[in-house]
C-alpha positions in Angstrom: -28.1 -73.7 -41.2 -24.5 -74.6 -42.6 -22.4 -71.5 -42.5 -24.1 -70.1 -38.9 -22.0 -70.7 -35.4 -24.4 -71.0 -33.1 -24.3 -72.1 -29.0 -26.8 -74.3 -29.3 -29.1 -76.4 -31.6 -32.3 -78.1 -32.2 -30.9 -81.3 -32.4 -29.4 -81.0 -29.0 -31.9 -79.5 -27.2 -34.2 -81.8 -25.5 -37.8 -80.0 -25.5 -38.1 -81.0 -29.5 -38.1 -85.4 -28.1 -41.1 -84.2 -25.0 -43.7 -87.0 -24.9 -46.1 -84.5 -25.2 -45.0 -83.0 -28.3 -44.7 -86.0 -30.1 -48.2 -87.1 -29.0 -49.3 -83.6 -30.8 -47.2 -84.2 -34.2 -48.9 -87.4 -34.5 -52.1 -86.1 -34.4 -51.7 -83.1 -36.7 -49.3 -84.8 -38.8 -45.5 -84.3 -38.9 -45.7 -82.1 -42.4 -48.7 -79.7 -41.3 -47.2 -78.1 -38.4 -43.7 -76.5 -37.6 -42.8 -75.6 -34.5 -41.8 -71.5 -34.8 -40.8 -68.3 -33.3 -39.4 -68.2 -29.3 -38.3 -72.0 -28.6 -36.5 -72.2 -32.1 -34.9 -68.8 -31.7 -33.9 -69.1 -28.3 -32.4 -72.5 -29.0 -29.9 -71.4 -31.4 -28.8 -68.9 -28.9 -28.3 -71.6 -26.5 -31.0 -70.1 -24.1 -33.6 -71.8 -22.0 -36.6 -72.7 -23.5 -39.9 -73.0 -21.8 -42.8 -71.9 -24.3 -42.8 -74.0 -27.5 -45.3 -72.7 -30.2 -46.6 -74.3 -33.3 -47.8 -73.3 -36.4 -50.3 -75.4 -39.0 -52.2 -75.7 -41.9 -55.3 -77.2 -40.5 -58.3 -75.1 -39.5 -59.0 -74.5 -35.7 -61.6 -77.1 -35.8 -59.8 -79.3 -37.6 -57.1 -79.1 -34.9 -59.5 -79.7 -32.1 -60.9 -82.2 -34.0 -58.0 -84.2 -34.1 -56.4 -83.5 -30.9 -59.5 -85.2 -29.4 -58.9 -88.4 -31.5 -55.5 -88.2 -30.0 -56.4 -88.0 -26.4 -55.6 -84.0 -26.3 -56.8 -81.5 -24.4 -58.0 -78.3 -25.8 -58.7 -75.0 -24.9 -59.7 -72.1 -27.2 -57.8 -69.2 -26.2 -58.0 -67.0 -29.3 -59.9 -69.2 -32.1 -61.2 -66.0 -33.4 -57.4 -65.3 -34.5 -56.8 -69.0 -35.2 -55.1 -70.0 -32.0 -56.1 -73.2 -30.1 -53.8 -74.3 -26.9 -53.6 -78.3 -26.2 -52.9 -79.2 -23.0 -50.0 -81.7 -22.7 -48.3 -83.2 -19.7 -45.1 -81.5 -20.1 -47.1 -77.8 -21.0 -49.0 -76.3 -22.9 -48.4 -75.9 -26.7 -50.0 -72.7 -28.4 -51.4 -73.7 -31.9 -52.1 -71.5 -34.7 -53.7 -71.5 -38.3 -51.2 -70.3 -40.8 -52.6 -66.2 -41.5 -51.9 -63.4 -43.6 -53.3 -59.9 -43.1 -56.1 -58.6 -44.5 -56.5 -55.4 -43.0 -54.5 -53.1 -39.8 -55.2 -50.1 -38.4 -52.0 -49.9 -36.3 -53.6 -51.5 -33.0 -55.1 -54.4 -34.4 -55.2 -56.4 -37.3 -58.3 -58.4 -39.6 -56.4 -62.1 -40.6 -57.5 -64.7 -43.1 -56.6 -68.0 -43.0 -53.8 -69.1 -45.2 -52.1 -72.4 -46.4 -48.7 -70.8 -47.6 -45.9 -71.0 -44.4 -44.1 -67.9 -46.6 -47.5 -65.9 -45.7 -47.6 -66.7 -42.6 -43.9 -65.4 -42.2 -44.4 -62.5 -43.2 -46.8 -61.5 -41.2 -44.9 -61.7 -38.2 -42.8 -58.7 -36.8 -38.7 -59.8 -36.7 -37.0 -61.9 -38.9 -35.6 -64.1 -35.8 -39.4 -64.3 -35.0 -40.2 -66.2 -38.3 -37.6 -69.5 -38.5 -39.8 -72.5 -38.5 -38.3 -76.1 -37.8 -40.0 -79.0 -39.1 -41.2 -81.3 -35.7 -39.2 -84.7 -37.0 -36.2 -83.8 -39.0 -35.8 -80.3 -37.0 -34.6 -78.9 -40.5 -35.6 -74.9 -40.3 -37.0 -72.6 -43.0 -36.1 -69.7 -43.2 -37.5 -66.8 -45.6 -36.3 -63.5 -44.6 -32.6 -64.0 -43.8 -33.8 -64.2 -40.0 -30.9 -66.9 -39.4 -27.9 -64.2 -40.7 -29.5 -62.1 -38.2 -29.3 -64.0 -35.4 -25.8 -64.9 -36.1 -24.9 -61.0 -35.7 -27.6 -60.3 -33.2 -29.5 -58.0 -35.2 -33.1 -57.1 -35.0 -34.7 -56.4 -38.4 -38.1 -56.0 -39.3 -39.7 -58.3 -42.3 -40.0 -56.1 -45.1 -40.0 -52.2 -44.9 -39.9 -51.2 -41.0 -42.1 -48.2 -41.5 -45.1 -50.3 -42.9 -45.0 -53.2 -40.2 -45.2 -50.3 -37.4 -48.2 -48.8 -39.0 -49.5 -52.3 -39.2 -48.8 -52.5 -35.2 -47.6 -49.7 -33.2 -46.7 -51.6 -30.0 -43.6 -53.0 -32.8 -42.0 -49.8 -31.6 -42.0 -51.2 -27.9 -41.2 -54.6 -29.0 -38.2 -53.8 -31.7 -36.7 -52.0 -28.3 -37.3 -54.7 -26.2 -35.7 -57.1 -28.7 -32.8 -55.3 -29.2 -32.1 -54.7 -25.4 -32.7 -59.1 -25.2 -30.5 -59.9 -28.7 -29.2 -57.6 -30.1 -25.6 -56.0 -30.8 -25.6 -54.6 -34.2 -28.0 -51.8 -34.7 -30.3 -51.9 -37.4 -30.2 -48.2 -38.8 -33.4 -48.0 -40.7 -35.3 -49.4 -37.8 -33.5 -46.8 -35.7 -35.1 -44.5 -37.9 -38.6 -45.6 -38.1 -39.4 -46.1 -34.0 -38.1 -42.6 -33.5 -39.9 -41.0 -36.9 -43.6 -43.0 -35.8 -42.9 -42.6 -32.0 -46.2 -40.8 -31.6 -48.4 -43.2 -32.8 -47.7 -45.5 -29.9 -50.1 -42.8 -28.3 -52.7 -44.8 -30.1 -52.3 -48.0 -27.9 -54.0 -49.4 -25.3 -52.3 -48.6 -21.7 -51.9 -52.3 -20.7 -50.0 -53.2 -23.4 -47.8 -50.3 -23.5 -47.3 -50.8 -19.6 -46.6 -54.6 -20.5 -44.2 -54.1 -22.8 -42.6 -51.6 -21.1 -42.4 -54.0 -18.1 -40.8 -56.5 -19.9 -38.4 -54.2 -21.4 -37.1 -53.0 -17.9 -37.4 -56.4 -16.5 -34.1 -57.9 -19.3 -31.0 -57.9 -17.3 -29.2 -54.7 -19.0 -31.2 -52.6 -20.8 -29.7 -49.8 -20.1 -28.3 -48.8 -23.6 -31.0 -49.5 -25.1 -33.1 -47.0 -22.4 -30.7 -44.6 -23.1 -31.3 -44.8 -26.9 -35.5 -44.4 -26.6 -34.6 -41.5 -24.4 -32.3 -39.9 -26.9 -34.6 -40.6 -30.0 -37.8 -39.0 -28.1 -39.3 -42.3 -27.9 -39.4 -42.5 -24.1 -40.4 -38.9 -23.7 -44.0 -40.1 -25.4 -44.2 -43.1 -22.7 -42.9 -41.2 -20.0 -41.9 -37.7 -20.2 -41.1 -37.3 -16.5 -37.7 -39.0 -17.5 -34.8 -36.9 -17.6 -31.3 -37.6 -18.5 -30.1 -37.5 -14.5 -33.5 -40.3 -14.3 -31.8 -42.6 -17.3 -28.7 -42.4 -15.7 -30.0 -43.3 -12.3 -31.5 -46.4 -13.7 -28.3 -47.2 -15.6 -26.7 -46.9 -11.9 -29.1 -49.1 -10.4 -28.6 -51.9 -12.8 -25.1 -51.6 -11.5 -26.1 -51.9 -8.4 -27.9 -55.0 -8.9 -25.6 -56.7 -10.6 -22.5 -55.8 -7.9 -24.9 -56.6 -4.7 -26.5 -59.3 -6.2 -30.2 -58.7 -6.4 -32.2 -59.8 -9.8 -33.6 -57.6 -12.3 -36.9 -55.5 -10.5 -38.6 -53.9 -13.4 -40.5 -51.2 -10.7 -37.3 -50.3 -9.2 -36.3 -49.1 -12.7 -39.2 -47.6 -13.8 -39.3 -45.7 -10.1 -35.5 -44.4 -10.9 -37.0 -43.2 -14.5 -39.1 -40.9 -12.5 -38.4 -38.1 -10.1 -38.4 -39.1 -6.6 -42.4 -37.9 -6.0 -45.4 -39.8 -5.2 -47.8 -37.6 -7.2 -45.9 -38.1 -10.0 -45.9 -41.9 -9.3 -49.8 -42.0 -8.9 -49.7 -39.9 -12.1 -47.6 -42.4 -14.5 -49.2 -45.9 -12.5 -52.5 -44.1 -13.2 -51.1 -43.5 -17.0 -50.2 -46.9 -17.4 -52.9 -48.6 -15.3 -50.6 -50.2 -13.3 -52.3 -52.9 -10.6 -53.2 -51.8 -7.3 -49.9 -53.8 -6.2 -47.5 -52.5 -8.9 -49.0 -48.4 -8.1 -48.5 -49.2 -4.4 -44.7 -50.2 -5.2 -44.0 -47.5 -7.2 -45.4 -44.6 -5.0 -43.9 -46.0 -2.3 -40.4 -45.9 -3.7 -40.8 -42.7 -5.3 -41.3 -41.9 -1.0 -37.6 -42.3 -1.1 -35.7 -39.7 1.0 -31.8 -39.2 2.0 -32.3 -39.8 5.5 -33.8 -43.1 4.3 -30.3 -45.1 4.4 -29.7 -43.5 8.4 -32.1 -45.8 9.7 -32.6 -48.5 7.1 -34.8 -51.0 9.2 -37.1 -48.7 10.7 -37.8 -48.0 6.8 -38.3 -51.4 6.4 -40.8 -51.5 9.7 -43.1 -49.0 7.7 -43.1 -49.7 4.0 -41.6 -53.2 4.1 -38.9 -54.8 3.0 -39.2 -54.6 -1.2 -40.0 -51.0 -1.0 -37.2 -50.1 1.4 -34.6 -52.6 -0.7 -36.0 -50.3 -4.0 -35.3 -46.7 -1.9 -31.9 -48.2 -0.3 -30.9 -49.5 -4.1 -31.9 -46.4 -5.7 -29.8 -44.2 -3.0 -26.6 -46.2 -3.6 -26.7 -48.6 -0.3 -26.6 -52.1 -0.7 -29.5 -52.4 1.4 -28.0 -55.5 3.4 -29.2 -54.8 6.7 -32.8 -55.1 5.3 -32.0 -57.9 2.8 -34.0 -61.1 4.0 -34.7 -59.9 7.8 -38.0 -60.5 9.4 -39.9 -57.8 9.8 -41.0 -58.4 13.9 -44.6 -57.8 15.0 -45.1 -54.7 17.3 -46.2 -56.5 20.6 -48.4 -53.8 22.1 -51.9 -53.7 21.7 -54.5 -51.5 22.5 -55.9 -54.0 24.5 -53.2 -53.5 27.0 -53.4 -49.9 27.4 -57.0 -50.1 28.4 -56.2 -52.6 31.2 -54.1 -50.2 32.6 -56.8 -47.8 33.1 -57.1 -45.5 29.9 -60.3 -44.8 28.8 -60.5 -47.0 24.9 -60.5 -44.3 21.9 -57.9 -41.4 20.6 -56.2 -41.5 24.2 -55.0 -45.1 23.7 -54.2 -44.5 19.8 -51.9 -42.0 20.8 -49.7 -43.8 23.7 -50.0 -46.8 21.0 -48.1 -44.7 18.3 -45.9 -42.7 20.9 -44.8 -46.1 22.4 -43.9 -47.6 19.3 -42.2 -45.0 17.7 -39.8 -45.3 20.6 -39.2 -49.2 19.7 -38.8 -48.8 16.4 -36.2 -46.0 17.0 -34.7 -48.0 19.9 -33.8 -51.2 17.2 -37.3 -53.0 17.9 -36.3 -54.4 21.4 -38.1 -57.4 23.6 -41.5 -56.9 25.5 -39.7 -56.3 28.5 -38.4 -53.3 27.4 -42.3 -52.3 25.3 -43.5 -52.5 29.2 -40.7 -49.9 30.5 -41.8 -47.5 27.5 -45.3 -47.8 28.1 -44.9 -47.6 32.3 -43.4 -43.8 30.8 -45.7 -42.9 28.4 -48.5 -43.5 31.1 -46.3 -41.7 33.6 -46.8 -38.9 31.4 -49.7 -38.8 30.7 
């Protein structure tokens, strides 16, 4: 590492002396695993870690094997690709059998087992995805220059950019998402290659496109790089709804966030990629096979109208509080009036009506609505005042 600056370090950083990761070197043995990837990139870069992943030479079985000697817990989330998780006080640890390719087809990938950590490298996407730090002296390998990267914030691909896409076309997705998290300096050949391959992504499974997307819009300012996918054609194969008013829209929003002090909402910027129109929402959640939640969110805030900021808690009264926060956001108010308030209870019921001699069906429905249209547009007053507007909807009746 001598000749890199970073903000923080390994030997610093407190997660490599957790209980529960030394518990899990000393049954694997210190020299057979390296921990890899997110919690030694992320360290460098002085971030939070949470995740910590590990890489080894022993065989799945072997690892179970010997985590039960030790006491561990296992659990075999993905043993078909080599990957066992042990359970540990302070989290769970992810453990995977060095691999190497065999054979891709762009949405998947055949692996055999390998005992070479330089093969295991390269099979991963970024070169800041593949430093590996020994668990006891915290000294890192690194074999593609992944550390000189870092240092610059550059995303590069491991070897030629065009092969490792063809290899796996979601890379596209995740260089952009990378580079919108780390990166500063542009890597021109990679550039090239996500906007050249662009189409394959068609390829992919609509969950993981939707994911990473997701992810990508959830950073705290990826507006550049949205921008760039947009201007390359990449965005147009994701979502070509997007215009260049949409892109800048979201760009604005982020702004919006930032000055009025709401976090990152990944929907509310995917809704200001998209013109303001719930077919078109139902069309894209139904694309991207969104969850009933996430298609509810984003219709709803494509609902978004001018009028929508003249009366900002009667929107909150009928679509809630997120949605109206999204619509209020996305028109340029600061939503405050609706930020944190408690949505009150109409507190008419049907019941009510009835007693006071209308026959139970449409009849009542209809004072019911008419009634409570007038309290919502009156600034939701007290009961007192719900009995004065229903004495003169009877009235007229």
């Amino acid at each position: 590492m001598s000749g890199h600056d970073f903000p923080g370090s390994l030997e610093d950083a407190s997660w490599p002396r957790r209980d529960g990761l030394r518990l899990l070197t000393g049954a694997l043995g210190a020299d057979n695993i390296r921990w890899v990837g997110g919690a030694v990139r992320d360290t460098l870069l002085g971030s939070e870690v949470s995740d910590v992943d590990c890489a080894t030479t022993h065989l799945p079985d072997a690892v179970i094997d010997k985590c039960r000697e030790a006491g561990i817990r296992t659990v075999p989330t993905g043993i078909d690709h080599g990957t066992i998780t042990a359970i540990l006080e302070d989290g769970p640890v992810e453990i995977t059998t060095l691999r190497h390719d065999v054979s891709t087809d762009g949405r998947r990938a055949t692996v055999a087992f390998a005992s070479d950590w330089r093969d295991d490298a390269a099979r991963r996407d970024f070169t800041i995805n593949a430093l590996y730090a020994h668990p006891e002296t915290l000294e890192i390998t690194d074999y593609f220059g992944g550390l000189d990267d870092l240092a610059v914030r550059r995303v590069r691909f491991i070897g030629d950019p065009r092969e490792r896409i063809a290899e796996d076309h979601l890379r596209i997705l995740r260089y952009y998402r990378f580079q919108a998290r780390f990166g500063a300096e542009l890597d021109h050949e990679a550039e090239e290659a996500c906007a050249d391959l662009a189409d394959t992504i068609k390829g992919l499974s609509r969950e993981r496109v939707a994911d990473e997307l997701l992810k990508l819009l959830a950073l705290p300012d990826p507006g550049d790089t949205v921008e760039r996918m947009f201007n390359r054609a990449v965005l147009r194969v994701i979502l070509p709804e997007t215009a260049l008013p949409h892109v800048e829209l979201m760009r604005d929003v982020i702004e919006r966030e930032r000055s009025f002090g709401y976090p990152p909402d990944p929907l509310r910027r995917l809704a200001a990629l998209l013109p303001p129109s719930p077919d078109v929402a139902e069309i894209v959640a139904a694309r991207l096979r969104l969850s009933k939640a996430q298609r509810s969110v984003l219709v709803g805030t494509a609902k978004r109208l001018e009028t929508d900021r003249d009366h900002p808690k009667a929107l909150a009264y009928e679509e809630g509080t997120d949605i109206a926060v999204h619509r209020l956001l996305l028109l340029g108010d600061d939503a405050s009036a609706v930020r944190g308030w408690d949505v009150p209870s109409f507190p008419l019921k049907g019941g009510t009506i009835v007693a006071r001699g209308v026959d139970a069906g449409p009849e009542v429905a209809r004072i019911l609505r008419a009634v409570e249209r007038r309290w919502v547009a009156e600034g939701f007053p007290g009961e007192e005042r719900v009995g004065q507007l229903l004495d003169e909807e009877l009235s007229a009746a």
